[in-house]
N, C-alpha and C positions, 0 to 999 in steps of 0.2 A: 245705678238707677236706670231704667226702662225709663229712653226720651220717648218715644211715638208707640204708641197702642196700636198702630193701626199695621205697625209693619216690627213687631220684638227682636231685638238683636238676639240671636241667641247660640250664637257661636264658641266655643270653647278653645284653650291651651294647644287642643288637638286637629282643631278644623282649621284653627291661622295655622297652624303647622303645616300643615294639609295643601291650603294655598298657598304658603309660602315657597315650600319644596315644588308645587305644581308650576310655580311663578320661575322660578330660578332655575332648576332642572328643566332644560330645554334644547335650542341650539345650540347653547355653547361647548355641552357636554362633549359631542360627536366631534368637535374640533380641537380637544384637548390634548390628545397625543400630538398631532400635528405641532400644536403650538410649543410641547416640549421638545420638540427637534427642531424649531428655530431659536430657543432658548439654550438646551443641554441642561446636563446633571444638576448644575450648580443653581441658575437661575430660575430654571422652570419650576421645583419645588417651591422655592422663595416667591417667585412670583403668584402664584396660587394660593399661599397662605399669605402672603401681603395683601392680597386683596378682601380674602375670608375675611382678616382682621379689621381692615378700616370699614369695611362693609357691616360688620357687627356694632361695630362704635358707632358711626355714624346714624343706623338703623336704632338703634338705643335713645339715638337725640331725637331723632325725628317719631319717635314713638312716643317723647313727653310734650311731642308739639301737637296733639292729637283734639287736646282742650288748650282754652285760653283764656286768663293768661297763668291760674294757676293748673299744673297739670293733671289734678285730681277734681279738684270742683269747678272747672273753668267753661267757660260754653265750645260744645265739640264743632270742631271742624269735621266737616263728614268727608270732606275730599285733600288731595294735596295741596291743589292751588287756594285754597281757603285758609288754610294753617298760612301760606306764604302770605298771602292778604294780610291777617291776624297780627303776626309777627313782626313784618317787616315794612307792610305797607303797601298800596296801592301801584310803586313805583318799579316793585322787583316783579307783578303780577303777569305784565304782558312777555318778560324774559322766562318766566315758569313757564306761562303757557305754552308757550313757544315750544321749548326744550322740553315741557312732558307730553305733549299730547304727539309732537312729531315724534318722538322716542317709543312711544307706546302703541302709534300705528305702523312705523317702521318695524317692532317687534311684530306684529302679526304678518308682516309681508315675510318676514324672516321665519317666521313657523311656516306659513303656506308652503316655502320653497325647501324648508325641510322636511316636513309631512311628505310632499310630492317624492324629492328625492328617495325618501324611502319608500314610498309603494313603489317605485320606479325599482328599486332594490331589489324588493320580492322577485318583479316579472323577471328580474336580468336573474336575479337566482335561482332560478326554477329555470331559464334557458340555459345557463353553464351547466347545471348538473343533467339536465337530458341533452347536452349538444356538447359537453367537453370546457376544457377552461381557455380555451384558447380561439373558442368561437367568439364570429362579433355578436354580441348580443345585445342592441340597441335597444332603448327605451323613451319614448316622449313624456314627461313632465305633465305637460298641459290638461290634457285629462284628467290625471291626480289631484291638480291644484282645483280644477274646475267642483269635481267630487267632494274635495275636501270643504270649497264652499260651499257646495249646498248643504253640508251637514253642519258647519258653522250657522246658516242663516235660520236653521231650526232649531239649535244652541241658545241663539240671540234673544229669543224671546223670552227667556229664565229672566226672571224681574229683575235677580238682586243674587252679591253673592253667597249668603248664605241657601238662598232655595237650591243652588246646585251643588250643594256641600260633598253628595253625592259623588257627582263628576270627580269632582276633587280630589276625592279619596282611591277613584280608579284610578285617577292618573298617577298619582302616586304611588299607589301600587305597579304600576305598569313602568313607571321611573325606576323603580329599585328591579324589575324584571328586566330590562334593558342594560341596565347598568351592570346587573350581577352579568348578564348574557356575554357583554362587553367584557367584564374583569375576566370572567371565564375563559373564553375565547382566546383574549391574549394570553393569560396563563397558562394554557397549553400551547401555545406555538411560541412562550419564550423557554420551555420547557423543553419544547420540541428541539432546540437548537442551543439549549447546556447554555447561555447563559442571557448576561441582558446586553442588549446591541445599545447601540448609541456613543456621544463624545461628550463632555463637561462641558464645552461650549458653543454645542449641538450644528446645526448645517452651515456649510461652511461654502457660501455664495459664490457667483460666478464674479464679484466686486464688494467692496465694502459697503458699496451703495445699496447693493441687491440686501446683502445681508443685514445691514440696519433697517431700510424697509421692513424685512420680514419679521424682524424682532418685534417692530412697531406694530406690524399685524397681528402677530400673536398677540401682545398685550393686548389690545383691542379684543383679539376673542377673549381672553381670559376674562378685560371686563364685564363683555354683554353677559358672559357665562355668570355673572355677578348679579347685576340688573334687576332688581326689582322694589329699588325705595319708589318708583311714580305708583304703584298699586299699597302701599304699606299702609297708607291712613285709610284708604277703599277696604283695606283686607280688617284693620281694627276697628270701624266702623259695624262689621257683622259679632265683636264679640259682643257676650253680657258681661253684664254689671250688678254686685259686685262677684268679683273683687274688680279694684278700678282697669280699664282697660289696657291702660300703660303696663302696670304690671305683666299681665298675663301675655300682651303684645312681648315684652321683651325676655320673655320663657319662650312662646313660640319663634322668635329672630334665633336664639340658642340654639332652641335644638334645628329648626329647618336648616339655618347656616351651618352650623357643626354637621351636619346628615350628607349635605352637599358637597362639602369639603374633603370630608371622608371619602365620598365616590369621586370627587373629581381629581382628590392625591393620586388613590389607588388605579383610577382609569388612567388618566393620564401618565402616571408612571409605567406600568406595565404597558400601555401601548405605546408608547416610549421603548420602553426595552427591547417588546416585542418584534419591532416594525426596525427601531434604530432611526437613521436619518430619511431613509423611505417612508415613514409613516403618510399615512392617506391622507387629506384634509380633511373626511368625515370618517371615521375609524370604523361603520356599521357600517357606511353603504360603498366604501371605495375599493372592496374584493382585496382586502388582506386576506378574507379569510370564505373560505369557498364550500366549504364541508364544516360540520352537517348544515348542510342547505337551510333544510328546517329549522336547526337551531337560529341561525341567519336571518330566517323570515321570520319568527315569532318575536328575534327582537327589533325587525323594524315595525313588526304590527303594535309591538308594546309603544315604539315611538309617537307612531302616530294616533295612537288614544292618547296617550299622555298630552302630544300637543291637543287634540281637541277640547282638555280643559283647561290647560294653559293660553288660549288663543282666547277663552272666554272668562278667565281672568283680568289678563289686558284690556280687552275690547268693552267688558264694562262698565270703565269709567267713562269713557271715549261715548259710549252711546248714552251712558247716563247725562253727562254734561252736557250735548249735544240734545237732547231732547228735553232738559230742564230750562233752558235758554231759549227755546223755541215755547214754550208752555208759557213762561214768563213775559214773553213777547208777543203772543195770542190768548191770551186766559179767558176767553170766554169762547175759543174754536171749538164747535163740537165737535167735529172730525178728530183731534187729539184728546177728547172726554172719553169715546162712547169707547167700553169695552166690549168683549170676547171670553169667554170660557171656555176650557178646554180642559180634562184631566190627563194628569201628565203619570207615566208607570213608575213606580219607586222614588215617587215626591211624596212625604210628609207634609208637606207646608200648603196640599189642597191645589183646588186645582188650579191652574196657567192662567193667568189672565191677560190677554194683550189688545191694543187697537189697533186699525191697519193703517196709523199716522207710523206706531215703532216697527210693524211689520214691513212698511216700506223705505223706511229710512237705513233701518238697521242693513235691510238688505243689498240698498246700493252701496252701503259703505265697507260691503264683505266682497261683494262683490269687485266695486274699484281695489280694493285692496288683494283681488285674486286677479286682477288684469295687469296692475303692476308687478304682481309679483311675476307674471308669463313675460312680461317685456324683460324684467332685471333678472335674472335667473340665476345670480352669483351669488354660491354659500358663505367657504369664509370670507370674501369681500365686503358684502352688505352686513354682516358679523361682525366685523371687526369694525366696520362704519357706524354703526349702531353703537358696538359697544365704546368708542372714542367720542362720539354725541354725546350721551346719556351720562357715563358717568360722572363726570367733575359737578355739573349743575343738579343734578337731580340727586346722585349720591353722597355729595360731598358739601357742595358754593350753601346751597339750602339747607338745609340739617345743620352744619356748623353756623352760619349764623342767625338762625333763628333761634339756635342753642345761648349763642351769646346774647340775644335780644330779651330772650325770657330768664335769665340769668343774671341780664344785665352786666355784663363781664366788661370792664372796663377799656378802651384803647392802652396798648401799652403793659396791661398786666399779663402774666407768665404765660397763664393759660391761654390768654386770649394771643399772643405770640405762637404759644403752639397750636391751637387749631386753628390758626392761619398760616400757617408755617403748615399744616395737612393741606389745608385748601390749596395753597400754592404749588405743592409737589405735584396735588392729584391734577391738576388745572397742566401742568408742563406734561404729564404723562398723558392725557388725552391731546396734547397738542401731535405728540408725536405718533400717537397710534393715527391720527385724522392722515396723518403724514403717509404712514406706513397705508394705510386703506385705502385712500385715493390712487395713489401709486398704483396697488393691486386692479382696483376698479378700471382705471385707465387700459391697464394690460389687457383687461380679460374683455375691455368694448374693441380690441381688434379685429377686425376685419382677416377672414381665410381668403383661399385661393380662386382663381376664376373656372368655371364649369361652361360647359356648355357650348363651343362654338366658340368662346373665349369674347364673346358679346359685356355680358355681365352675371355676375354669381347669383343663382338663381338658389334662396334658402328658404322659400315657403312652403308650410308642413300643411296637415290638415287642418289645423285649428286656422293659421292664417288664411287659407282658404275660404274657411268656414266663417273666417270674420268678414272676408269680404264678401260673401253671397249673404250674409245676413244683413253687412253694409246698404247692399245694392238692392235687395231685395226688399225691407222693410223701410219704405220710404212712405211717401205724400198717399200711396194705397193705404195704409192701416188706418189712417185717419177716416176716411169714409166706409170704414166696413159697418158702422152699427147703420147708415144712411142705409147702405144696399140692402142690408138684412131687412129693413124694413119695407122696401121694395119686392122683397121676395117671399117673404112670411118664416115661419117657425119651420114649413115640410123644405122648401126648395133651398132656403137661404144655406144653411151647415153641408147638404149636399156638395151647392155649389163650390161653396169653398173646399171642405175635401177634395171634389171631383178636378180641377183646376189645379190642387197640389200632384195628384195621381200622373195626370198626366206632365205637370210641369219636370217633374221629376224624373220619370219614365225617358221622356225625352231628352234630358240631359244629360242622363246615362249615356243616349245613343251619341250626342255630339261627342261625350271624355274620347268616346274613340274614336271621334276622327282630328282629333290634337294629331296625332302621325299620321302619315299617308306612303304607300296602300298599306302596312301592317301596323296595327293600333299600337303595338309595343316596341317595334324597332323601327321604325318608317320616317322619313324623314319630318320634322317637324312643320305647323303650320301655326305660326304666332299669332295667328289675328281671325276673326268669322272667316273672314271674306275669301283668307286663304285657303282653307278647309273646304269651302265650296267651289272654288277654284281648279283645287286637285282633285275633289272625290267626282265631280259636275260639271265639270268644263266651262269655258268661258261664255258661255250661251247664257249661263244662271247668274253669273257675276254680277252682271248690270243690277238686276232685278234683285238683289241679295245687296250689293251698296246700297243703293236709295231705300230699301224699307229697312236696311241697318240705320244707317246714321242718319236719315231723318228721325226714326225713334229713338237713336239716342242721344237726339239734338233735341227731341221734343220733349224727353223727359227731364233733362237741363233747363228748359222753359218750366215743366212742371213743378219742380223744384225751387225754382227761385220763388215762383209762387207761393209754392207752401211755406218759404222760411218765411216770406215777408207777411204775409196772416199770419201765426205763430208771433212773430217778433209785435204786431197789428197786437196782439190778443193779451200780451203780458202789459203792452200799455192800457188797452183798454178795464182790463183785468182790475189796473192800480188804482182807475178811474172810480167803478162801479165800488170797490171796498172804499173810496173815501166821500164817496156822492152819494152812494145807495145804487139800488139794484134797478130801480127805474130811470136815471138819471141817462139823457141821451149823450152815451160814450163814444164819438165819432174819429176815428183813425185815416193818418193817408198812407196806403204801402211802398209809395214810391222811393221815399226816402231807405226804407229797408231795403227794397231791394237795389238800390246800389252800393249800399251797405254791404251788405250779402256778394255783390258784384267782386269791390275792389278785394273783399278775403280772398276768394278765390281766384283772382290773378294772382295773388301771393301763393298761393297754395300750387295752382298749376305749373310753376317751376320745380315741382319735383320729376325727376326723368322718369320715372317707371312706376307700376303699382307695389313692388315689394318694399319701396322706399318707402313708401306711407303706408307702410303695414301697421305704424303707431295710430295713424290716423282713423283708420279702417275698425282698430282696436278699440279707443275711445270711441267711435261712431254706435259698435256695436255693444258698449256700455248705455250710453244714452239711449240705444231703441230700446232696450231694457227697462230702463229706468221711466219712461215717458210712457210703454207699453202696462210696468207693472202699477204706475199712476194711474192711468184712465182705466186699467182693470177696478181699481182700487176705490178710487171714485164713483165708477159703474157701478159696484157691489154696493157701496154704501147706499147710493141713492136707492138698487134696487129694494134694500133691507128695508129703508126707510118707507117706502109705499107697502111691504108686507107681501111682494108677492110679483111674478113675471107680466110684463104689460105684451103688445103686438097679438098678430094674429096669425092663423096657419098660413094665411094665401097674401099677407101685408096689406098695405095701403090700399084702399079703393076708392079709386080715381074717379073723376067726373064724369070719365068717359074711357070706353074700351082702349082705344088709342092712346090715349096719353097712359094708361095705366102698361100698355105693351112696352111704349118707348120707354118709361120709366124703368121695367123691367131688363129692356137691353141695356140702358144706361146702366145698371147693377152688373149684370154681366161684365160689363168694359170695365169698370173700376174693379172688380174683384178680379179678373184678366191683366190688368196694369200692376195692381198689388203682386202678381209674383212674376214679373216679367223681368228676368236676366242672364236670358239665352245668351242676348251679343256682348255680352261679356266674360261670357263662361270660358272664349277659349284665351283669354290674355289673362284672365284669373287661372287656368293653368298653366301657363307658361310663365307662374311666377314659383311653379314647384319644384322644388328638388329631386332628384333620381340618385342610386333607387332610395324606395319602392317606384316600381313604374307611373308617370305621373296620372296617367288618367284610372289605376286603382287609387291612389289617393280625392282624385277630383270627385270620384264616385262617393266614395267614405263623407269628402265635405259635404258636396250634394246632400246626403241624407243626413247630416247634421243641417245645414244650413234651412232646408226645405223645410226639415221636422219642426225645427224649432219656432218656422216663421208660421207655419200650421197653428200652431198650438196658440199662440199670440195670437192668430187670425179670428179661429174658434173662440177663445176667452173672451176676446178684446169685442168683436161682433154679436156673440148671444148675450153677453151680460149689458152691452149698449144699448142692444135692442131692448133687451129685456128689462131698460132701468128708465129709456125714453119709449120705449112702443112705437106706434107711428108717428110720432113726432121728435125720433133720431134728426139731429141737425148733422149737415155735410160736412163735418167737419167737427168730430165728439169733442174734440180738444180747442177749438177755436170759438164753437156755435154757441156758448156760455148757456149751454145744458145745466153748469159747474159755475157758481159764483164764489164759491166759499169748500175750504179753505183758498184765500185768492194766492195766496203764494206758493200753494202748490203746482195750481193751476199755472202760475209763471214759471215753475223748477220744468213743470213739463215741458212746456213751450219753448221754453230755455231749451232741453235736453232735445227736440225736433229739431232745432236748429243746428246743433250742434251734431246732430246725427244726418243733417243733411250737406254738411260742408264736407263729408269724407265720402259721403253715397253722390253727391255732386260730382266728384274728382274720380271715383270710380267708372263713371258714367262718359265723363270728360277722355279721361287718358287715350281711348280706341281714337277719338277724334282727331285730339292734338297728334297725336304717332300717326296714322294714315296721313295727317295735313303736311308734315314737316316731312314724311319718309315722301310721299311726290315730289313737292318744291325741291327734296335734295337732288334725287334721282334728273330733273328737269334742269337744275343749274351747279351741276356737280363742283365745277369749278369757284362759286362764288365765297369770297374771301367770308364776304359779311352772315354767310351760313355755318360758318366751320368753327371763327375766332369764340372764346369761351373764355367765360369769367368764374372766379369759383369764391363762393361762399358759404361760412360752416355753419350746417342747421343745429339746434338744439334737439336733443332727444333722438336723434340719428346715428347708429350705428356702421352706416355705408359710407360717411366717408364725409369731405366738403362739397355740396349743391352746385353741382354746375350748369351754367346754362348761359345761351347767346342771346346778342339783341336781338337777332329775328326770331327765335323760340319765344321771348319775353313780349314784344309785339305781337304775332302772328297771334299768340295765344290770348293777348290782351282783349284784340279786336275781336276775338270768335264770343270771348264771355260778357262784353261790351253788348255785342248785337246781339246775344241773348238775352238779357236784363232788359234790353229796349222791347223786344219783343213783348216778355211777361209783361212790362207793363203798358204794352197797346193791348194785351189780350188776357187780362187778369182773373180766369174762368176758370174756378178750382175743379170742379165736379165735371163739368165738359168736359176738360181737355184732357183728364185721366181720362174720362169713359173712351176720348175718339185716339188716345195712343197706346190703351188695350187694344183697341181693338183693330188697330194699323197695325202693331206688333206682335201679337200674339198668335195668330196663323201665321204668318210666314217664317216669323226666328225661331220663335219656340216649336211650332210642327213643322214644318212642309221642309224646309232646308234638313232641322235631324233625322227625318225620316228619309228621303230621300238621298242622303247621302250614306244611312245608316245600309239601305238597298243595296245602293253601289260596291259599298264595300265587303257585303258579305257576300252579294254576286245573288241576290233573291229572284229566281223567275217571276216574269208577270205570269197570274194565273196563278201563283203556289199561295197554299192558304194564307203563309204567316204575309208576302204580299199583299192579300185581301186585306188582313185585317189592320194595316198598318196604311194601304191609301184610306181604308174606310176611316181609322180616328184624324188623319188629315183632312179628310172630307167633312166629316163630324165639325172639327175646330174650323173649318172655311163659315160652315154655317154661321159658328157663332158668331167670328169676327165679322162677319155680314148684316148683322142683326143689331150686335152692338154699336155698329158704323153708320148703322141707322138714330138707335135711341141717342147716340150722341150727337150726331147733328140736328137733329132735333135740337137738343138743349142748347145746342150752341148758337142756330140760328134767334130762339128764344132768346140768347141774353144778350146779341150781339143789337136788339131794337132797344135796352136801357143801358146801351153800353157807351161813355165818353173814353176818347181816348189820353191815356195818361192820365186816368182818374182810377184810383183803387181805395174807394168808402167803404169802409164798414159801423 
């Protein structure tokens, strides 16, 4: 029987089939020779079909849990944790949830990482075969993963799983091209060498300890290789009816399971044979096999389709629950009502329909799930982690007694002894794979050797780079761009912003290369601005390069604290106006935030270096993300909502010449401040590894990092203007342009704050290192400078946190008198316009140019001279102009300004 007319199940024997093979053929497959060389002849067999079997049985029970309470005419559960509900009760719900939804996002972090691994494959195969097998032929990840989500977050918007039925069936097909590639492959190179390698009771460890771990691991992969009862009532929910769904569910569990099995005997035994006790931990990408090349990249390209509809498998229960929960809890939000149209190619089911509540949600949640996956990068580890979670409770704890519930199978009777006597065994095997995988994970968070001068190991690539110029770069500027735009109209506004990435950019190029001095690629290094201007410039410029250094990146720590605490001001105000109404006078005091704000980051500035909080930098540039593709999101709605782009070519027209000028400089400074972080650029590369040469790398970030804060810039800026007109408030995220949805409005506010504790510390670190590297050099000798305490961070791969009382003080007091500052001078729009426009001639031009001179030895008089004092000249101006329209504003607000008062 057809429940819902509005949405027909109409899935067949062959489509759960479809999913079910798309669901289970995955990671695990690529680890299964592996895991027969920690097991050997005897058990590895056994262990692959001990699982096939309890995984069918148990998929059997859980398939007549699907209605309740009879399994034929009973009311459907449409998800898992609903059947757990049904069955057993209110009381096992928060332990389901728990154990499926972390199970089932943990899967998608575990495809990201093996998606990546294999495009990574292709490039290294395609360099071995044109450079020899013996070249190093290095590959980054990060990329792959990045790629592979964006094409997930345009995946995500398929309603439900039957409309991607589609997907499904490529992947499948792409499953069984991979597999056969795989059986193929080993088959001729166990061919190749007359017979099958390997032991009966497979690798034989450097201890028993080693070698029971590894056992342990493998099980775990074998299980996740299993893995897929949290999606099984999801996947029986798209069949029809009749015949009843159980039925047809437990024909497709057959044959998908039986199809799986088949390939995972056949791979994993021959790559077993093939390999012996060598086998690779992913059998496609660990260069067993080198030639034909091609044949090599066709099966990782098969791999990584296949995950792209296995990834959206997973992922759509996770975003269905999550956005049913949210509907249930706003049902009258019209931001979650208003749909979208779209026709989608080779969809049957009409066209796409989505709003931009599941466009944005969906997407941070693909997103965080591709920035974990760059932080944990470990295949069979997170594998066998996975598969030691997931299955006893999902596969096994659940099924078995909800089988006994609806059966009512007595304590004590035969049956109900043996499947708890299953539960029991499978409940000790995942004890000891949790065992076996931890172990692994622990190994593999080791710390390598020291580089560099023997200071500290410097492991940051382009992407971490990239996260922290995006960290530092899109701060307390992005919030006032639709303000400026409106300041400057429709002609000047996109100009401006362009024109300010061109050059910000251009010139930071010229700084990557004076990281060394006098030769950009071998010369000795310069860790910090100051240094850099020191050797290419002599000590003459020194002075004049400290003081408009670190007072700009003392004043952008003022600026900062400011914006958390409006932000933090606005999620309250926010809760105010959704339970009083949109008139109700909703009055905030910042102060308390911002000491709030204060004491984090005394926490926070005890990390020694910027590579150490490269986690932090990472989450930072999650949040600008997420907070940027909000008030995009927002912007578009409201602009929909009026039918049409509001402002004007030339903007606001002022009362009078004058004030509409300063207004205009004032735009300048904050569109100037928005990309301001030259003085950080050169302690952002000196957190890079060699080789590649760092400042090729620094360059690559640059144009990642710039590009990207562009695009944000432009969207976030014409659709503000274009959705408020002249009447953009200072602040799109705070100025309650946006009343509703009010919790959105708080996730963003939320996500600035949080993007500004990591753009905060970016900012911080030059200060605290120049303050502490004096004091040392000044009293070398002092006991109470040197002594050191160490404690172990979470989420930290460098080691245990050390640090002294005077580091822990020194640093207390510097962010102390900052916070006291913001709140004697709480002036959001002023103080960006007046520390654009302090910072942005001198660090960002006049220093890179200038030293960019020296180094290449440019005569005055030679053109490319002209043309490089001329845009120095150019940026003097503007900083001149803006130094202007900002003091303006500041004198303006400093006649209704009480000190230690911040209302809103």
């Amino acid at each position: 029987m057809r429940e819902n007319k509005l949405n027909v199940p109409l899935g067949t024997v062959w489509s759960a089939s479809a999913h079910i093979v798309a669901a289970v053929i995955g990671s695990g497959v690529l680890a299964l020779a592996w895991s027969m060389a920690q097991l050997g002849w005897v058990l590895g067999p056994l262990v692959i079909l001990g699982f096939a079997i309890i995984t069918y049985y148990t998929s059997t029970l859980l398939a007549d849990c699907y209605r309740h309470p009879d399994p034929v005419t009973g009311t459907i559960n449409r998800v898992y944790i609903d059947a757990v509900r049904a069955y057993l009760g209110p009381r096992e719900v928060f332990f389901c949830g728990c154990a499926q939804y972390i199970n089932l996002w943990g899967t998608l972090v575990g495809y990201t990482i093996t998606a990546a691994i294999s495009m990574m494959a292709v490039q290294r195969s395609n360099c071995f075969h044109h450079n020899g097998h013996e070249w190093k032929c290095e590959s980054s990840g990060n990329l792959f993963m990045i790629l592979f989500g964006v094409v997930q977050i345009v995946l995500s918007q398929f309603p439900s799983l039957e409309n991607i039925t589609w997907l499904s069936v490529v992947a499948v097909a792409t499953s069984f091209a991979y597999s056969f590639i795989g059986l193929g492959l080993s088959t001729g190179k166990l061919i190749s060498h007359g017979g099958f390698k390997g032991t009966l009771s497979g690798v034989a460890g450097s201890s028993h300890k080693i070698k029971t771990w590894n056992a342990f691991l493998a099980l775990g992969n074998v299980a996740f290789a299993y893995t897929f009862a949290d999606v099984l009532i999801e996947i029986q929910d798209t069949l029809k009816s009749p015949p009843p769904q159980r039925k047809t569910m437990k024909r497709a569990t057959f044959i998908g399971i039986g199809l799986t099995t088949i390939f995972y005997l056949s791979l994993g035994c021959t790559g077993y044979g093939a390999f012996g006790n060598n086998a690779p931990g992913n059998i496609l990408t660990g260069f067993g096999f080198f030639e034909p090349f091609w044949l090599v990249d066709i099966a990782n390209i098969c791999i990584v389709v296949h995950l792209l509809g296995a990834y959206q498998v997973y992922a759509q229960p996770i975003f269905n629950r999550f956005e049913s929960t949210i509907s249930k809890r706003w049902p009258e939000a019209k931001f979650l009502r208003r749909t979208y149209s779209v026709r989608v190619p080779f969809s049957a089911a009409g066209p796409l329909s989505f709003t931009l509540s599941k466009l944005l949600l969906r997407s941070c949640l693909i997103l965080l799930t591709t920035l974990v996956a760059m932080l944990v990068p470990f295949f069979n580890a997170v594998l066998g982690l996975l598969g030691a979670l997931g299955f006893w409770p999902l596969t096994v704890y659940f099924p078995v007694n909800m089988h006994i519930a609806q059966k009512n199978i007595k304590r004590g009777n035969p049956k109900w002894i043996l499947l708890q006597g299953l539960s029991f065994f499978c409940l000790l095997i995942s004890i000891a794979t949790s065992i076996g995988s931890m172990a692994d994970i622990i190994g593999s968070l080791k710390t390598g050797k020291d580089v560099e001068e023997g200071e500290h190991e410097r492991k940051g690539t382009v992407w971490s780079a990239s996260a922290h110029i995006v960290a530092a770069v899109i701060g307390s500027g992005v919030l006032a761009l639709a303000w400026s735009m409106a300041q400057l109209g429709w002609v000047l506004g996109p100009l401006v912003i362009l024109g300010f990435a061109i050059i910000t950019y251009y010139t930071s190029t010229l700084l990557a290369d004076c990281y060394r001095h006098p030769d950009p690629v071998t010369g000795t290094i310069n860790r910090v601005y100051i240094d850099a201007v020191r050797a290419y410039l002599g000590p003459r410029e020194v002075f004049f390069c400290g003081c408009a250094q670190y007072i700009n990146l003392w004043g952008t720590l003022i600026g900062y604290t400011i914006t958390a605490a409006i932000s933090m001001m606005a999620v309250q105000r926010s809760n105010c106006f959704h339970r009083n109404g949109h008139k109700w006078k909703c009055e905030s005091s910042g102060n308390l935030f911002m000491m709030l704000f204060g004491v984090v980051q005394i926490v926070l500035s005890q990390f020694p270096s910027l590579e150490n909080i490269t986690w932090l930098s990472v989450v930072a540039v999650a949040t600008s993300f997420a907070y940027s593709f909000i008030g995009l999101g927002l912007s578009t709605g409201k602009l929909i909502s009026h039918g049409g782009f509001k402002g004007t070519l030339s903007g606001i027209a002022e009362s009078s010449h004058k004030i509409k000028t300063w207004n205009v400089f004032l735009a300048l400074g904050s569109v100037a401040f928005a990309y301001t972080f030259a003085d950080v650029l050169i302690e952002i590369q000196d957190t890079l590894k060699s080789p590649p040469p760092q400042r090729k790398t620094m360059k690559r970030a640059t144009f990642i990092g710039i590009g990207l804060t562009t695009i944000f810039y432009l969207s976030l800026g014409c659709t503000g203007y274009g959705a408020f007109g002249n009447n953009a408030p200072g602040n799109i995220l705070t100025g309650f342009g946006f009343f509703e949805p009010f919790w959105l409005v708080d996730i963003a506010n939320i996500c600035i704050v949080v993007h500004l504790l990591g753009a905060y510390q970016v900012y911080a670190q030059p200060i605290f290192n120049r303050f502490e590297s004096t004091i040392s050099k000044r009293w070398p000798e002092a006991k109470f400078l040197r002594r050191t305490y160490s404690i172990r961070v979470p989420f930290s791969a460098a080691g245990p946190l050390s640090f002294t009382l005077s580091k822990l003080l020194l640093r207390s007091c510097l962010i102390l008198l900052t916070t006291l500052v913001a709140m004697l001078v709480p002036f959001f729009n002023a103080v960006l316009g007046l520390l654009g426009a302090l910072g942005f001639w001198p660090l960002t031009v006049y220093f890179p140019v200038n030293m960019h001179i020296a180094q290449k030895n440019i005569k005055r008089g030679n053109p490319k001279w002209i043309l490089l004092q001329g845009l120095s000249f150019f940026c003097l101006m503007i900083s001149i102009a803006t130094s202007i329209g900002s003091m303006a504003d500041i004198i303006s607000s400093l006649k209704l300004a009480t000190p230690f008062k911040m209302n809103y």
